[in-house]
C-alpha positions in Angstrom: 0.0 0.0 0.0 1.6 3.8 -1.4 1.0 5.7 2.0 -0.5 9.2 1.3 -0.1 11.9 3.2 -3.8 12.0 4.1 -4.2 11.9 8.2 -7.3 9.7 7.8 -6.0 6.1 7.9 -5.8 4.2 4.1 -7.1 7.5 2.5 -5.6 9.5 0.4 -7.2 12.7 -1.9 -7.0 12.8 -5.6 -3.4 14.5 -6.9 -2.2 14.3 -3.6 1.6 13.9 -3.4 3.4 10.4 -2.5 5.8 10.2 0.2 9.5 9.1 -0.6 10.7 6.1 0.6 9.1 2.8 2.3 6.9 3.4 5.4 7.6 0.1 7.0 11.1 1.0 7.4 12.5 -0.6 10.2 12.1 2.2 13.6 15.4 3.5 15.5 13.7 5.4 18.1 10.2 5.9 19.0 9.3 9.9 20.1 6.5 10.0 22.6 4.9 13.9 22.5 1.2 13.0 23.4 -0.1 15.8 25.9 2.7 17.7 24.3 1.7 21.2 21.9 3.3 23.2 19.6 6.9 23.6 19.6 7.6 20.8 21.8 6.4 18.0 19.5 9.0 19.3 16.8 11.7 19.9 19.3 11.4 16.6 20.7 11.9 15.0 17.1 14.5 16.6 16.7 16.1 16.0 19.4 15.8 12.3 19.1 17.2 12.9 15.4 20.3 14.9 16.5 21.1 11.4 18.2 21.0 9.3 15.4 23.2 8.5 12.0 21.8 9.8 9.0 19.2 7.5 7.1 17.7 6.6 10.9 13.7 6.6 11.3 12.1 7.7 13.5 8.6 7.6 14.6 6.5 10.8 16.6 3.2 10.0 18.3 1.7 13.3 19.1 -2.0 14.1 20.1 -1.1 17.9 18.8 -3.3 19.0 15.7 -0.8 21.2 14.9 1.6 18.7 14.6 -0.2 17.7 11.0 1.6 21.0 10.0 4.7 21.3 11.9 6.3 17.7 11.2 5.8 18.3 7.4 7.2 21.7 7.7 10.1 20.6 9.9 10.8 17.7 7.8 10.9 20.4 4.4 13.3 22.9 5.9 15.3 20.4 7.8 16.5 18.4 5.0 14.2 14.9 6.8 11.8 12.7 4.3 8.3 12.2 6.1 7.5 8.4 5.1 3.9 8.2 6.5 1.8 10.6 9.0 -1.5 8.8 9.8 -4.0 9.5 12.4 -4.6 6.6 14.9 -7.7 7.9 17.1 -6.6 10.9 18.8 -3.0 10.3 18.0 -1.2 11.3 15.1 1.9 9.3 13.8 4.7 10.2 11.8 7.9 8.3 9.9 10.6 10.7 9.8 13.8 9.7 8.1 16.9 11.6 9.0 18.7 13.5 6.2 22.3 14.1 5.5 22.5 17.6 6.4 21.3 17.2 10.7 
């Protein structure tokens, strides 16, 4: 299954853009920011990614809403590849791969 970057789980819209890379990538570290708003879900990925080798994965549970925006936009000026964000419940779940350039 080609994960989307839809937040609704197996959905994604028509002419939405594919995420690089393979979403069941095996998981390095697993970033726990539930309860946790705007920065600190962000800071806390990266964080965890400063601590990690280039090409590592992480994964970010957060409960933010905001965080729909910020991990895309952290990924995109940070040089990281978002594999997958889905919405589980009230949690949303992110594969970040860590670039060259962190």
């Amino acid at each position: 299954m080609t994960a989307g970057r839809s937040m609704q789980a197996g959905a994604t819209g028509a002419g939405e853009p594919q995420i690089p890379g393979n979403p069941d990538e095996p998981v390095a570290l697993v970033v726990d920011a539930e309860g946790l708003v705007c920065p600190w879900p962000v800071l806390k990925a990266r964080k965890a990614l400063n601590t990690l080798a280039a090409g590592a994965v992480i994964e970010v549970i957060a409960t933010d809403p905001a965080s729909y925006i910020d991990i895309p936009a952290f990924c995109d000026t940070g040089g990281h590849v978002l594999l997958d964000q889905r919405r589980d419940g009230p949690r949303f779940v992110y594969r970040v791969r860590k670039g060259a350039g962190d």
